[in-house]
Every structure is written in C-alpha cells, then in structure tokens.
C-alpha positions as CSV (number, residue, x, y, z in Angstrom):
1,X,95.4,106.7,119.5
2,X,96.7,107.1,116.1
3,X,95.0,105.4,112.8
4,X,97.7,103.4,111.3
5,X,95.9,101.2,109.3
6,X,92.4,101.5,107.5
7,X,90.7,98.8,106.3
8,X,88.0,98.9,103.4
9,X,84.9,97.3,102.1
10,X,84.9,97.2,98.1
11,X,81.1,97.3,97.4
12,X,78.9,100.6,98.4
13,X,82.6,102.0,99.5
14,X,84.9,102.8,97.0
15,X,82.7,101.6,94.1
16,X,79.4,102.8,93.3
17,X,77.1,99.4,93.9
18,X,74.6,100.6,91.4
19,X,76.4,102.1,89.0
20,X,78.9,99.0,89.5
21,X,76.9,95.7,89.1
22,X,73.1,97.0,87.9
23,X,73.9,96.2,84.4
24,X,75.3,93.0,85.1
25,X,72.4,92.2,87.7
26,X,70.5,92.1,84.4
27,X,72.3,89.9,82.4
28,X,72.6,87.3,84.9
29,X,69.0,87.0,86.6
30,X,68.1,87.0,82.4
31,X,70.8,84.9,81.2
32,X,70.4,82.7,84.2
33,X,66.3,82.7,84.5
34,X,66.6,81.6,80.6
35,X,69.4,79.0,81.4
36,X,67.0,77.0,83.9
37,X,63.2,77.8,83.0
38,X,63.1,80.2,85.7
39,X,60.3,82.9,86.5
40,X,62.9,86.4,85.4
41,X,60.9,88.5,88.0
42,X,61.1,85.8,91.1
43,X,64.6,85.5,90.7
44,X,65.5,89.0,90.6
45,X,63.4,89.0,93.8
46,X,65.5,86.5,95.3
47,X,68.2,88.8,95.3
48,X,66.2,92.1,96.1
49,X,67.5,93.9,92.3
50,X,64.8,95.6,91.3
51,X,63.6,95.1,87.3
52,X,61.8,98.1,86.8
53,X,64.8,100.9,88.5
54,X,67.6,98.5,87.6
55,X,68.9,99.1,91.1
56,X,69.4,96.5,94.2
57,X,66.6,97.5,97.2
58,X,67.9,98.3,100.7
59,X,67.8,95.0,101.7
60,X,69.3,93.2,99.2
61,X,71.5,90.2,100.5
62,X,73.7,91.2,97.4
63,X,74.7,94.0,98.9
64,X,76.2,93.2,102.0
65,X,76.3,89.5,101.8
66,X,78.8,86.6,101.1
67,X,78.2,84.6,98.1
68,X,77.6,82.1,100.1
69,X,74.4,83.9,101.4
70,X,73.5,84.8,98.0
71,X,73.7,81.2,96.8
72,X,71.1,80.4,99.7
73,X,68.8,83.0,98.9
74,X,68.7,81.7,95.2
75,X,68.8,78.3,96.4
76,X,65.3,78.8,99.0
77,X,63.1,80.5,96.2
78,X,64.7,77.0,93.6
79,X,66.0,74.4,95.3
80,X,65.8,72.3,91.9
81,X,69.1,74.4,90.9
82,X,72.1,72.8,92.8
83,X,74.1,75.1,94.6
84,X,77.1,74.9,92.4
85,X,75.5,75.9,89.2
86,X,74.4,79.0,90.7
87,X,77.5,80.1,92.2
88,X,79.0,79.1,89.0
89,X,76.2,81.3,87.6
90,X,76.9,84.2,90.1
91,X,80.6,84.5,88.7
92,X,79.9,84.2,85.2
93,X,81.7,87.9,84.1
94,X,81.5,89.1,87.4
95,X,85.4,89.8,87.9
96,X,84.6,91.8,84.6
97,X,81.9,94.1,86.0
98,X,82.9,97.3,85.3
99,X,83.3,99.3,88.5
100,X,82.6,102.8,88.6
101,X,84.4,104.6,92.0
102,X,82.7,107.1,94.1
103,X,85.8,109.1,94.7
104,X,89.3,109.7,92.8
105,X,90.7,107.0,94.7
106,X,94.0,107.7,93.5
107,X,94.0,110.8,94.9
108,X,92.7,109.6,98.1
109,X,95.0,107.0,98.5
110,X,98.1,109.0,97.8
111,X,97.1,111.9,100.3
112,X,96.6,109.2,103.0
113,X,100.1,107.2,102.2
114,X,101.3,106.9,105.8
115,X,98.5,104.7,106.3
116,X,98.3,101.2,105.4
117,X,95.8,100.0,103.5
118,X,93.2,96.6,103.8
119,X,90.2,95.7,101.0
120,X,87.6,93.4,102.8
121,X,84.9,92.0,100.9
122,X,82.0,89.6,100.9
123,X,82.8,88.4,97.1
124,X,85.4,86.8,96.0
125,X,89.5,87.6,96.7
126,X,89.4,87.2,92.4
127,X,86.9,89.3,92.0
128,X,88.2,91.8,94.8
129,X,91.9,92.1,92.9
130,X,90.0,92.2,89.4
131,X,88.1,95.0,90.3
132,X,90.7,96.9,92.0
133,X,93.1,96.4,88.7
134,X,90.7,98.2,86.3
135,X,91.6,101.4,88.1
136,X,95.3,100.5,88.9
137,X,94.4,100.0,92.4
138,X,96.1,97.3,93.6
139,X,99.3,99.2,94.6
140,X,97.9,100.7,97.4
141,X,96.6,97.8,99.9
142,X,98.6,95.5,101.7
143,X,96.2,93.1,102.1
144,X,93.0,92.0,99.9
145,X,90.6,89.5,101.4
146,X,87.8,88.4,100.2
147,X,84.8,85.9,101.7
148,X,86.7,83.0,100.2
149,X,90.7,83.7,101.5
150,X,90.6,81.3,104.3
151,X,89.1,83.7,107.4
152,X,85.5,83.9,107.0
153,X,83.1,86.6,106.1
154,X,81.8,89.8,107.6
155,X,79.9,90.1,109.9
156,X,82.3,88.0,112.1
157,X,85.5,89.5,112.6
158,X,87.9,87.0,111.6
159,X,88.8,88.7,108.3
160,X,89.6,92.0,110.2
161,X,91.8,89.9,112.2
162,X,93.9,88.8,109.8
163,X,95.1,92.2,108.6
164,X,95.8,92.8,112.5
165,X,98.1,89.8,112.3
166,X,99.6,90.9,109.0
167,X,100.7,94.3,110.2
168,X,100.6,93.3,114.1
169,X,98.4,96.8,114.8
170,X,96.5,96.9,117.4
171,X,92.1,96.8,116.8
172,X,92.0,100.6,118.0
173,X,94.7,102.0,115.3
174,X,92.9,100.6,112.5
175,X,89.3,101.8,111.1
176,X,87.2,99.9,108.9
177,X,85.2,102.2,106.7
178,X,82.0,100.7,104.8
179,X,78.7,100.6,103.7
180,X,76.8,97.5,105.4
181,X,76.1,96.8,108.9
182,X,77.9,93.8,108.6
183,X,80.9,96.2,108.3
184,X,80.3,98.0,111.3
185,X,79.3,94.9,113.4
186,X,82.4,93.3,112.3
187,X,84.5,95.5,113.7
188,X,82.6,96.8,116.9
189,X,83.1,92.7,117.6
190,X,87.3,94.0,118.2
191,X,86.1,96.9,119.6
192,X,88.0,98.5,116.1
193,X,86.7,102.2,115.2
194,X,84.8,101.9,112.3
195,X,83.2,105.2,110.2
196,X,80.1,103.9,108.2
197,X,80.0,105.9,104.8
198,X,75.7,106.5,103.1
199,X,76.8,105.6,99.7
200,X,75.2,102.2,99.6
201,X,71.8,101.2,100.6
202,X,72.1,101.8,104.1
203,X,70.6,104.8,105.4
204,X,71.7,106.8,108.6
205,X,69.4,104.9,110.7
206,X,70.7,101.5,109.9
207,X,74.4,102.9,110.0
208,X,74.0,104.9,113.3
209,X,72.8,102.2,115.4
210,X,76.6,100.7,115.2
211,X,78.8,103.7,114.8
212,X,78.8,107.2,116.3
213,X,80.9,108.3,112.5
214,X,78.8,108.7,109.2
215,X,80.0,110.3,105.9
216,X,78.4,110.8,102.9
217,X,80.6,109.4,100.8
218,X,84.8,108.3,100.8
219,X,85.3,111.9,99.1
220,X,84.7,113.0,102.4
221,X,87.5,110.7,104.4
222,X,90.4,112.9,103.8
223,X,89.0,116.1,105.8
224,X,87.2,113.8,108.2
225,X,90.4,112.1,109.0
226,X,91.8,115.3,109.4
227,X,89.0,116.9,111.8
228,X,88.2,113.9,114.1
229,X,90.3,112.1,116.5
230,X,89.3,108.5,117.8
C-alpha cells in the first residue's frame, strides 16, 4: 500500500538530541541544583545526562520520555521539590533551545511533498512549534502534537491516532519514523509501519526488536522511501 502520510518524532529524528539540548542540560541541572540545595551530580543522574561528556546516556528517560516521566524521575531521587516547580524548572528556556537538524530538512521535506506530514513528540506542543520555527519548519506538517495536546504520550498510540482522524488515512499508509522504542511500540500497537532511524541513543539492537526498517539517519529517508515498499 502506498505511504500517504508520515508521521515524525522531533527529538533524536530531525534534530540532533545532543547537539540540541546538551548545552541546555547544563544550565538547568546547574541553575536548578543551585535554585534548591541540590547535589549537581545526583540530579544530572536523575535524568541519565552525563557531566563529564555533556551528553544524555542511552537510557536516559529525557530522551524518549514525556515530561511527565521526567518530572517523576526528578521527583523519586527529591521528593522535597514539588512537582510543579520542577516542570516549571524543566521549561525554563527550553522552547529556546537551539536545535541543530541532522538533515536539510527543507530539502527533505520538499522532495517528499505528496506526503503529508505529522510531528509527534513527548515535550511539549509549545516547545514542538518553537523548535520547528527556528528552521521555518512549520509549513510543512499538518499536524503537531505534543505529550500535552489532549491524546496522550508515546508509547500508547493515541497520539498516532489522532493524525489518522485528522487526515482519515488508514494505520498502514502512514509511517512513523523515530528514534525511541516508544516510537516504534506506538505504532506496532496500530499495526502502522514504522522505520526506526540510529541517530539517537538507541542502538540497532534496541530498534530491531520492534521494526524490521533501520536507517542511519533521516538523510537517508528519501532513497529509502524510494527503494522499499511496505
């Protein structure tokens, strides 16, 4: 069947994660660790970023995560910090992170402009349209979702779903292409194609155990589309 619609993760996917949020990883576990009397090191730990590299590990909850589960993680290793000042914490300058794209997305998008286009995301829809507008992005996607639009967070389904309702296509003439296995578990619950890209943390073995399609990267989508029928 024919791919009508794709739908993408922000994080890991179009934007480098590293490259994207390490810098402002720093200022907030600092910033934030100074704000409350808190131990700098634990609560980088909390959210599995790395001091020493400046990087987020593997299995950082950051990575693929809602901010909801990010907000928990915090919230185990301090429960003396009330939720809401650290998911008012979390979002201080975040929309401004500067996002650094793995691909010339432009470029991308334009040579794929029969296809309509979906952002999913675990952060925010704010943050999700924020980032999108520092590279003029925006044009391109039909729908932008984030973990806080109203239909829940990967990896349940329900935020896949509403881009099916918005175009009315059916699961198997969309893929969702992303980083996290709570990309690819999202959509294998609609029994939607997905193509897991090894441009986050997730390595082939993570990816491979819920999808039969890797890439390197999104520069590689283009000819991939072209060579592989679903």
């Amino acid at each position: 069947m024919r791919i009508r619609g794709i739908i993408f993760d922000k994080d890991g996917t179009l934007f480098d994660i590293q490259r994207s949020w390490s810098e402002w990883a720093n200022v907030f576990v600092t910033k934030f660790s100074k704000k409350h009397d808190l131990e700098i090191k634990k609560l980088a730990d909390a959210i599995h970023f790395d001091l020493a590299s400046s990087k987020f590990l593997k299995e950082s909850i950051f990575v693929h995560g809602s901010v909801d589960e990010v907000v928990d993680a915090i919230f185990q290793l301090f429960p003396q910090i009330p939720k809401k000042a650290i998911h008012h914490g979390l979002f201080e300058n975040s929309s401004d992170a500067k996002q650094v794209p793995l691909t010339d997305l432009h470029k991308l998008f334009s040579s794929l402009n029969a296809i309509t286009f979906g952002l999913v995301t675990n952060d925010s829809e704010h943050n999700a349209v924020n980032h999108l507008k520092q590279h003029n992005l925006t044009q391109y996607f039909d729908m932008i979702i984030g973990y806080d639009s109203g239909y829940g967070s990967k990896p349940e389904s329900g935020q896949l779903e509403a881009f099916l309702r918005k175009t009315n296509f059916l699961p198997q003439e969309v893929l969702m292409i992303g980083d996290s296995i709570y990309d690819l578990v999202a959509a294998n619950k609609i029994n939607m194609p997905c193509l897991g890209v090894l441009s986050g943390t997730a390595n082939e073995s993570d990816l491979s155990a819920h999808t039969p399609f890797l890439i390197e990267s999104i520069d590689k989508l283009y000819e991939w589309l072209k060579n592989t029928s679903l």
